[in-house]
C-alpha positions as CSV (number, residue, x, y, z in Angstrom):
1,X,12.6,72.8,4.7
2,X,10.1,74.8,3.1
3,X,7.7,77.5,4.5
4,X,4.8,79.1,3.1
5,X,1.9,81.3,4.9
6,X,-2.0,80.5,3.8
7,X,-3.2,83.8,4.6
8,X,-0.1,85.8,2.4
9,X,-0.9,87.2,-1.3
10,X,-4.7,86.2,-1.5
11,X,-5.5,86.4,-4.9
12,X,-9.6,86.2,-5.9
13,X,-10.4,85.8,-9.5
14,X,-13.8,86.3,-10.9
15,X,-14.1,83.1,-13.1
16,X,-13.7,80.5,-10.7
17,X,-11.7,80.0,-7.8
18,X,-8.3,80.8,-7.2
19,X,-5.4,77.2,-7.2
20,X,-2.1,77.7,-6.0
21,X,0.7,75.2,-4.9
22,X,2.1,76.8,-1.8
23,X,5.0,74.0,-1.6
24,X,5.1,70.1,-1.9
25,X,6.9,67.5,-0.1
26,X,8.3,64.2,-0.2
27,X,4.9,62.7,0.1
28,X,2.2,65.2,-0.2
29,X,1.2,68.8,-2.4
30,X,0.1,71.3,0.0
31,X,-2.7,73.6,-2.3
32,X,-4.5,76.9,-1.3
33,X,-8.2,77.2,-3.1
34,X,-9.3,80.7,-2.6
35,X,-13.4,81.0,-3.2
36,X,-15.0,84.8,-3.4
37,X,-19.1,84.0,-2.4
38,X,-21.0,81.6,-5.0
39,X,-18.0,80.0,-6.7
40,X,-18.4,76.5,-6.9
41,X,-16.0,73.3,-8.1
42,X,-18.4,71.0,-9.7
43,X,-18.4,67.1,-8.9
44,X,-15.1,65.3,-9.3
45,X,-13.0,63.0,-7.9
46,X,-9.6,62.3,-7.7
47,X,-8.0,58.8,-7.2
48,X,-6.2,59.9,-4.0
49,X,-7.0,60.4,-0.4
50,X,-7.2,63.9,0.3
51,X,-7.2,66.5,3.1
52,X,-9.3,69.6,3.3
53,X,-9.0,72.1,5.8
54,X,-11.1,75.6,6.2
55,X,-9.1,78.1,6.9
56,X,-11.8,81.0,6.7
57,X,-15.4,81.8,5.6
58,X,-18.1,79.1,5.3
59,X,-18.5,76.3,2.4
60,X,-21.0,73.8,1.4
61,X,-18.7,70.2,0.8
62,X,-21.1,68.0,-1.4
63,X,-20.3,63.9,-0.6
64,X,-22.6,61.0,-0.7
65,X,-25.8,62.6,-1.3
66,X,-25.1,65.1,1.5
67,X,-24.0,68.4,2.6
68,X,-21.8,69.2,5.3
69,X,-21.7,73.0,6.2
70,X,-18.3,73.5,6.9
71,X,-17.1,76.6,8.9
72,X,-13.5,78.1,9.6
73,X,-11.1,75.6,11.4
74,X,-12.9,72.6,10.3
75,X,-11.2,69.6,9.0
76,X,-11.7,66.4,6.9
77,X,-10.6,63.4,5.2
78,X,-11.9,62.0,1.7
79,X,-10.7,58.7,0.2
80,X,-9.7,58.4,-3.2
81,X,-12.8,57.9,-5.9
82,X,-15.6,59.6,-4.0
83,X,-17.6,62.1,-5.9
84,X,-17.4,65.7,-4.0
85,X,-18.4,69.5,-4.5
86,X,-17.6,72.6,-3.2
87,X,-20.1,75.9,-3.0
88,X,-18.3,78.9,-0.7
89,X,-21.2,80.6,1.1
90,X,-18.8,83.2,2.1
91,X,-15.4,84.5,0.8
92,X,-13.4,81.5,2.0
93,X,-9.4,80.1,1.8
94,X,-9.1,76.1,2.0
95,X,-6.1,74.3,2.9
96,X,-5.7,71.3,-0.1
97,X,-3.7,68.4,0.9
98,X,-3.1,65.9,-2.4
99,X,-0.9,63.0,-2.4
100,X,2.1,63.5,-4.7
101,X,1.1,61.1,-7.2
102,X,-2.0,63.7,-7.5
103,X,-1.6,66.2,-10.0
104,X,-2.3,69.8,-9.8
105,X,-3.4,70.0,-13.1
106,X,-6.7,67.6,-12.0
107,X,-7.7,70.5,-9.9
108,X,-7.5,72.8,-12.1
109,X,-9.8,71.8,-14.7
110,X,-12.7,70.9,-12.3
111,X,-15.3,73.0,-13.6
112,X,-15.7,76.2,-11.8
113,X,-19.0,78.5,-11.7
């Protein structure tokens, strides 16, 4: 068993938004992205379904020509290979779930503004 708390240790970083692993298990990688206002992940995919979960603030989630406005204790699901970007319009932590196969590395070097 492995435990790890979302809200613990937040860590913003002016060049881009903060990537940690909090823990991974058999099947998935469980990731906190911490945004201050205006950061931004440019488009990119990953070849994975993946889980994204607000935990706080507000963010713009870019898919499919739209923009959904997400707000604290929203929830979604993106299949594998579909362009996406993220703009936080507040100071905001999201909850990353990655398949294992996914590397944390990809999310890393999505470009960051």
């Amino acid at each position: 068993m492995e435990s790890a708390n979302i809200l613990k240790d937040i860590t913003y970083k002016e060049s881009g938004p903060a990537i940690s692993v909090l823990f991974q298990t058999d099947a998935t990688k469980e990731v906190r992205i911490v945004f201050k206002q205006g950061q931004r992940m440019a488009e990119h995919q990953t070849p994975y379904p993946i889980t994204v979960a607000l935990v706080e603030g507000t963010l713009d989630f870019g898919v499919n020509g739209e923009i959904l406005n997400l707000v604290k204790g929203d929830l979604l699901n993106l299949d594998g290979a579909v362009p996406h970007d993220l703009l936080a319009t507040s100071d905001c932590i999201v909850r990353l779930t990655l398949s294992k196969s996914d590397s944390i590395e990809r999310v890393e070097a999505v470009p960051a503004s």
